[in-house]
C-alpha positions in Angstrom: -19.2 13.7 31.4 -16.0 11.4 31.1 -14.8 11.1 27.6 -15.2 8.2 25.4 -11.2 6.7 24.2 -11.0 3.5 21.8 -7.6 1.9 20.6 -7.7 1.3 17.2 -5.2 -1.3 15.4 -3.6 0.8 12.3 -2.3 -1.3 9.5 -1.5 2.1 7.6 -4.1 1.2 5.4 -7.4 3.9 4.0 -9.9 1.1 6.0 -8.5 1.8 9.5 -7.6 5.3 8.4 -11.2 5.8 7.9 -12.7 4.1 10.4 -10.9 6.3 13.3 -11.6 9.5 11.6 -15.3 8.0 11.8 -14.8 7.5 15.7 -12.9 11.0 16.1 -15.8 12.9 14.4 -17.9 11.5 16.8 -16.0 13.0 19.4 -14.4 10.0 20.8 -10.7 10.3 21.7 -8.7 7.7 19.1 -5.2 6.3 19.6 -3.5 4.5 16.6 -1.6 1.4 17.9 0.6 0.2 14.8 2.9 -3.0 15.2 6.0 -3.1 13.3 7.0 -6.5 12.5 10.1 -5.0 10.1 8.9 -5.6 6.8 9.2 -2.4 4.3 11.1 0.6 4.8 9.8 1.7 8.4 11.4 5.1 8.6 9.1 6.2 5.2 6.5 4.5 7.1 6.8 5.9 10.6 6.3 9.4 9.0 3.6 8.5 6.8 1.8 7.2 10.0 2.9 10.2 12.0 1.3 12.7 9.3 -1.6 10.6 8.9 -2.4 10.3 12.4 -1.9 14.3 12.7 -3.9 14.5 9.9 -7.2 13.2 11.4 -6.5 14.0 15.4 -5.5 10.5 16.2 -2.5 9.6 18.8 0.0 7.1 17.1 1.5 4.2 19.1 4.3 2.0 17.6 4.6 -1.3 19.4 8.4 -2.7 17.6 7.9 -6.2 17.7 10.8 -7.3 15.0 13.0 -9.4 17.2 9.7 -11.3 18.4 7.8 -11.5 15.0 11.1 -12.8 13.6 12.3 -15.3 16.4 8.6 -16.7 17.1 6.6 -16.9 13.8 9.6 -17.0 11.3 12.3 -19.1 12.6 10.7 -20.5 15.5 7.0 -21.1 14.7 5.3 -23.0 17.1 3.3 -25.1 15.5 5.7 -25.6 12.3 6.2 -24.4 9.1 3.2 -24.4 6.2 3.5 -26.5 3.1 4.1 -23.7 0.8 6.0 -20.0 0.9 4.1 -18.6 4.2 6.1 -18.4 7.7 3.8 -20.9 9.7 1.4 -23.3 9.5 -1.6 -20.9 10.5 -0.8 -18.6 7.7 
């Protein structure tokens, strides 16, 4: 029987924590896809999501998008900036 695999989006947070430990008890084979768009102290965070990952039996992937979040949604958003202090007009 081919295993079951799902990609879950980790914001580091105990919801998505939760919700793949839920999928790995299951026996379906998680991986952890965190962006980091460069806000907080990444290095603290890349081993809090390494551990956590470990933790449950999860695979972590770190997509760096910095140089994109920061050039497309802060300084360049394409739709223009919101009225208030948010970096575009969807937010």
């Amino acid at each position: 029987m081919k295993k079951i695999k799902a990609l879950a989006l980790f914001s580091g947070g105990l919801d998505s924590l939760l919700s793949m430990k839920l999928l790995i008890d299951q026996g379906i084979e998680v991986s952890a896809l965190h962006f980091n768009i460069g806000f907080g102290g990444n290095k603290d965070k890349r081993e809090y999501f390494e551990n956590a990952t470990a933790q449950i039996g999860a695979k972590l992937l770190v997509c760096d998008i910095r140089e994109q979040f920061f050039n497309d949604v802060l300084f360049k958003p394409k739709y223009g900036y919101g009225k208030y202090f948010n970096p575009c007009i969807d937010c």
